[in-house]
C-alpha positions, 0 to 999 in steps of 0.5 A: 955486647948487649945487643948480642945478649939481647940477641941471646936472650931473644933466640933462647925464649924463641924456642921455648915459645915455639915448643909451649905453643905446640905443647899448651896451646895447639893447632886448633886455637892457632887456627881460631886465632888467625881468623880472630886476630883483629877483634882481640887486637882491637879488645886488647890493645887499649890497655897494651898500650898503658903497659908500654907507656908504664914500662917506658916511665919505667925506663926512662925515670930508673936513672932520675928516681933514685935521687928522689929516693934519697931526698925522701930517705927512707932506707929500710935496708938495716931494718930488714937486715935486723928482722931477717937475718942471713936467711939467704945464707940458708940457700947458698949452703946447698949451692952447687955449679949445676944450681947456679947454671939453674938458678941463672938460667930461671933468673935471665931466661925463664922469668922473660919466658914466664912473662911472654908465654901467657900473653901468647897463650891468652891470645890465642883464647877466644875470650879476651878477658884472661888477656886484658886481666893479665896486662892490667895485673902486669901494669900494676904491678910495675906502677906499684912496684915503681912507687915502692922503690921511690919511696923506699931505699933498700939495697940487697944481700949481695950489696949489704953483707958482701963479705957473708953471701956468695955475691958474684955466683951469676957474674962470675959463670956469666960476666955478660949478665952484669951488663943486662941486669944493670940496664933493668935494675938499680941496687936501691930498688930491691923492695918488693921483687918484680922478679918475683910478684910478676912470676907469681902473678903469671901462676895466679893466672895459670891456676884460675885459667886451669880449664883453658891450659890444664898443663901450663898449672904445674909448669907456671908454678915450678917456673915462678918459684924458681923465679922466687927462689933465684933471686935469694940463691942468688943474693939478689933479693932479700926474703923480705922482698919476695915475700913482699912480691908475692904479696904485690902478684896476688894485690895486681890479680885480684885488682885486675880482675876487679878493673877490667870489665867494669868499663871499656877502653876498647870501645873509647878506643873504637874510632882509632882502629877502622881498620881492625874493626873490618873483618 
């Protein structure tokens, strides 16, 4: 089963990658790039390589971090409950099939979309800069996010107040989600939401790159925050949590921006690549 929705997964975001290039990107910069590819290969892949390695701790310690979690025992999970309140009961009053479809869709779908297109599209860009701030921002976020859900034990609406939200509104139109989200996700980590700082992060980026990709500006912002918004309608996340992505999004761009270029991991990575050097 999770291999056909990996499979589903992949096959959708294919063919809204497929219509983005052609509508944001264009025939000229696919040529440029063809002829470009080794030199931004080379420029990009030190630091590509530190995001898979961040994302494969990731994977690898989601099933071992939460006991560590518990040994330090900070649940702040009542704590939020107490400030916030049932702020996402407000979301679920206007809550219709259609929305769900939408909010289930953007939550599986569009967020994989959202991650992948700027990496595509900044590729295709002859300065790598835009690219190797992107990836940095996205492995900071992670390693920040990662370090937030050791130290702080949070569950979500949907596992705190059951009995008040609409818990199963993504399970229930599409039980096959259950299985893919339980592979990525872990009912104690919901503090910050890397749904939404990731999402946030893409828009950042879309804004200051306005020059470059004029058209991506509205459709990264209408994306991201029906990220932001899907995790609350969904009972997924609190406000709290997506307050707090957005507050990671904006710490990993202006970090980002900060790191790369002040030294070059391509060039300590030169001698590993002789053959994307020739031209």
């Amino acid at each position: 089963m999770l291999a056909q929705l990996l499979a589903q997964v992949a096959a959708v975001v294919g063919v809204l990658l497929a219509i983005s290039i052609g509508v944001f990107v264009g025939q000229s910069r696919l040529s440029t790039t063809r002829a470009e590819w080794r030199s931004r290969v080379r420029d990009a892949a030190p630091i590509a390589v530190v995001l898979v390695l961040v994302l494969l701790f990731n994977r690898t310690a989601r099933e071992t971090l939460p006991s560590l979690s518990w040994s330090i025992g900070w649940n702040l999970t009542s704590t939020f409950y107490e400030i916030e309140g049932q702020t996402v009961l407000l979301f679920q009053e206007y809550a219709t099939p259609e929305l769900t479809a939408y909010f289930s869709y953007v939550y599986v779908y569009g967020y994989v979309f959202v991650l992948i297109f700027p990496v595509v599209a900044y590729f295709a860009l002859s300065d790598t800069r835009p690219l190797r701030e992107l990836l940095t921002a996205y492995t900071l976020n992670y390693t920040l996010g990662l370090l937030c859900y050791v130290l702080i034990i949070a569950y979500g609406p949907r596992n705190w107040i059951p009995d008040l939200v609409e818990t199963t509104m993504l399970y229930n139109q599409y039980p096959q989600y259950q299985e893919l989200t339980g592979e990525v996700n872990h009912n104690t980590n919901v503090f910050p939401s890397l749904h939404t700082s990731l999402s946030a992060t893409v828009a950042m980026f879309a804004y200051r790159t306005r020059d470059a990709y004029p058209k991506w500006v509205p459709a990264a912002t209408l994306l991201a925050a029906s990220v932001a918004v899907s995790t609350m309608y969904l009972a997924i996340h609190w406000a709290i949590d997506v307050t707090a992505g957005l507050c990671l999004g904006a710490i990993s761009v202006v970090l980002s921006r900060r790191l790369v270029g002040r030294w070059s991991l391509s060039e300590e990575f030169d001698d590993w690549w002789p053959s994307l050097r020739r031209e």
